[in-house]
N, C-alpha and C positions, 0 to 999 in steps of 0.2 A: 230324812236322807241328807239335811243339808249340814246336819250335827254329824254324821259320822262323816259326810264329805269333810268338812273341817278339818277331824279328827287324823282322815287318811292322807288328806295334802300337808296336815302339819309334820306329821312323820316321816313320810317321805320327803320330804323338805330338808328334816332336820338330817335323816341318813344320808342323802344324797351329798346333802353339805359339809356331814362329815367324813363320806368318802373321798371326795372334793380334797379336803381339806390332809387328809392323812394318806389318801394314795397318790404320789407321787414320783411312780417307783420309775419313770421309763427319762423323767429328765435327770437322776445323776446318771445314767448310761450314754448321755451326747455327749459331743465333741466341743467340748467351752473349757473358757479356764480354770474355774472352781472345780469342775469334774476330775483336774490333773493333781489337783492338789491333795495330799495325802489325809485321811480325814484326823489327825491326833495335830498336824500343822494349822489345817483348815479353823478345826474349832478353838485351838488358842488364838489363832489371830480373830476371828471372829468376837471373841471372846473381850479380847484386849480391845479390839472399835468400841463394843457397846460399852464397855469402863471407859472409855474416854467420853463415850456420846452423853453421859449419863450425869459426867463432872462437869461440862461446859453449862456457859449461864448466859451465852448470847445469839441472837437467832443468825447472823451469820456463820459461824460457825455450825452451829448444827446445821443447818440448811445445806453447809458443804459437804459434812459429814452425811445425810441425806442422798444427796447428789453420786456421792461416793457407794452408797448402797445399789441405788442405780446403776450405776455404773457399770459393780460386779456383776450384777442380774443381767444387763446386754452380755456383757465378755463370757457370761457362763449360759448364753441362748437361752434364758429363760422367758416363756412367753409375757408380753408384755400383762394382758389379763390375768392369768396367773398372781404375776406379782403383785400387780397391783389390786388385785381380790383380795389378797392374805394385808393389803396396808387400808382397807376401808376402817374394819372395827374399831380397833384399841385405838388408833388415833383421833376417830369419832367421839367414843366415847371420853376418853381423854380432855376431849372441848371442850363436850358436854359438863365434865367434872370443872374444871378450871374457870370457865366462863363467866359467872360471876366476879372472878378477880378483875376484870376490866372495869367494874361499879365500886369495887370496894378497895382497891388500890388507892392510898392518894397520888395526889400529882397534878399539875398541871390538866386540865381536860380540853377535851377536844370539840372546840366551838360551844354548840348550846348541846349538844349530847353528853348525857353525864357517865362519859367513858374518860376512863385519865390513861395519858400516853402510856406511862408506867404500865401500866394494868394491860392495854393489848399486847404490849412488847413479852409483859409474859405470859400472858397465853397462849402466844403463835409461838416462843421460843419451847414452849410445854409440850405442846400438838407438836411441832418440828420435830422437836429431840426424840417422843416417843415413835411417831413417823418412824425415824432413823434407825430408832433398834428395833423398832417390829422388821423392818426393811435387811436390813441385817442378820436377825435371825430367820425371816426366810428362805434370806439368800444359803445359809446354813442347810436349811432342813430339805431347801428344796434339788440342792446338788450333792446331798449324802445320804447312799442308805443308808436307812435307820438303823439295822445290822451294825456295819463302819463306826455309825456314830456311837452305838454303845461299846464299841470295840475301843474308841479312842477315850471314852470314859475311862475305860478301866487301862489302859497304859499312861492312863493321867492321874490313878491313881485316887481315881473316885470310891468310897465305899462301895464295896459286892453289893449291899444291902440295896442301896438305892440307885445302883444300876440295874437292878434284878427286880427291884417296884417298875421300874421306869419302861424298860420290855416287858413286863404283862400288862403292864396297861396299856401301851400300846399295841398290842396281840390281839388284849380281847376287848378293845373300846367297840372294833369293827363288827364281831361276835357278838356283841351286847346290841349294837342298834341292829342286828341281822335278828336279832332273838324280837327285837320289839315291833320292825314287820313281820314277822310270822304271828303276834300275836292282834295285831291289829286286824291281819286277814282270817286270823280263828275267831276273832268278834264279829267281822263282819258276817261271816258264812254263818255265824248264829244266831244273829239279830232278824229278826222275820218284821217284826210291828215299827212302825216310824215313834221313835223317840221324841219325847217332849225335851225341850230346852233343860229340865231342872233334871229331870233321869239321865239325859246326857254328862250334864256336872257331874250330876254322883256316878255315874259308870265310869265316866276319864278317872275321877281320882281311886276308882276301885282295881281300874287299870295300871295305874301309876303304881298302887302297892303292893300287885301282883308282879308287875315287872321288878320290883327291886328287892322283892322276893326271890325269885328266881336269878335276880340276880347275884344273889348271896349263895344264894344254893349251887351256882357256876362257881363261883371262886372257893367255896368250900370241895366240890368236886377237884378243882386243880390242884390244891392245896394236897391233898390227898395222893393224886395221880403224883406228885411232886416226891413226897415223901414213897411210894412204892416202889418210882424209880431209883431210890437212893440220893436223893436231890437233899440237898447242903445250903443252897443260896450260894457258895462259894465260885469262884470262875476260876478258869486257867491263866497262867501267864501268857499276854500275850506278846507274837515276839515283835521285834520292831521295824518298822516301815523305811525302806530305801529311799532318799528324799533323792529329787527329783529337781530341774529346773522348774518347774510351777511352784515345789513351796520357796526355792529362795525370790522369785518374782515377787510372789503372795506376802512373803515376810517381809521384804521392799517397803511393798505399799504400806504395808500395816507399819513399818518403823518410818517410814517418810511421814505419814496421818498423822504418829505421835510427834515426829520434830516440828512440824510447819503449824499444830496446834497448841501446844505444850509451848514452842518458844513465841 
């Protein structure tokens, strides 16, 4: 029992984390300022931060640019949790990768600990910067439907091809962890005897290969439904968005970030 309890709290873990994660549909519906902003303005300027965040090489700046991510995320009511759930990860791991540069950096070191100045300066300016663009691109995802935001792909003149990858996976990522509880609960309903540790192994990864089985068999299914419909991969022209006092504020900020860093 304590093998398939495993089994069913990691799954549900992982789907619930990825619902967590990709439904976010009721905060671009509030009243904040990212919400006003039209979304072909929103993700250039978005767009144009993280190219800036990405060029700097000193931790006050990024830390401002940082700051700035924050910033947007209160003015556009997003919960404080939220946000800051979507900036644990990738800046964790991030540390995690760079961390050793504080040992292997020369430089000057700090007292009898064999860290050199150099070496923490850039690890925190590493962890910051990536901070800033994880923080920025949620402030993105999390004040546009996803709808919107492939909309403003494609009047920006993104390839059909990989606007059209980009809405199925996002469609049926949720599809796919909903297929892997149901079969989590069809294993349970026919597991009768208590599993030994080593048959547990071998049933997870016999589970794993069934799932991505079926999972091939779903997108071959669409693929299909695709082509019945008369389906192209091609979109419509889309027409264009009445700008609005939010994107020229929005555009403000984003050309003031570039002067007051840039010069």
């Amino acid at each position: 029992m304590a093998g398939r309890d495993l089994l069913d709290r990691t799954v549900a873990a992982i789907a619930a984390s990825a619902q967590w994660f990709l439904l976010a549909e009721d905060l671009p519906d509030r009243d904040g300022f990212l919400q006003a902003v039209t979304p072909t303005v929103k993700l250039t300027g978005i767009a144009t931060l993280v190219t800036l965040t990405v060029t700097q090489r000193t931790l006050a700046v990024v830390s401002a640019l940082a700051l700035l991510a924050a910033a947007l995320a209160a003015l556009s009511r997003v919960p404080v949790r939220t946000f800051l759930g979507r900036l644990t990860g990738p800046p964790a791991f991030a540390l995690v990768v760079v961390a050793p540069q504080a040992v292997l950096m020369g430089g000057p070191s700090l007292g009898s600990l064999p860290l050199s100045a150099a070496g923490i300066d850039y690890v925190l300016t590493f962890a910051v910067r990536v901070t800033a663009c994880v923080g920025f691109l949620s402030v993105l995802l999390l004040t546009t439907r996803f709808a919107d935001l492939l909309a403003a792909f494609r009047r920006l003149r993104v390839p059909s091809i990989a606007v059209s990858l980009l809405g199925i996976t996002y469609r049926y990522l949720l599809l796919f962890f909903a297929e892997l509880e149901r079969m989590v609960r069809a294993r349970r309903s026919r597991t009768i005897a208590e599993p030994s540790l080593r048959r547990n192994w071998r049933d997870s990864g016999h589970f794993v290969g069934s799932f991505l089985v079926r999972s091939l068999e779903r997108g071959e299914r669409v693929q299909r439904a695709a082509r019945a419909r008369g389906g192209t991969g091609s979109t419509p022209a889309q027409p264009r968005e009445p700008l609005g006092r939010a994107d020229l504020a929005f555009g403000l900020v984003v050309a003031l970030a570039v002067v007051v860093v840039v010069a």
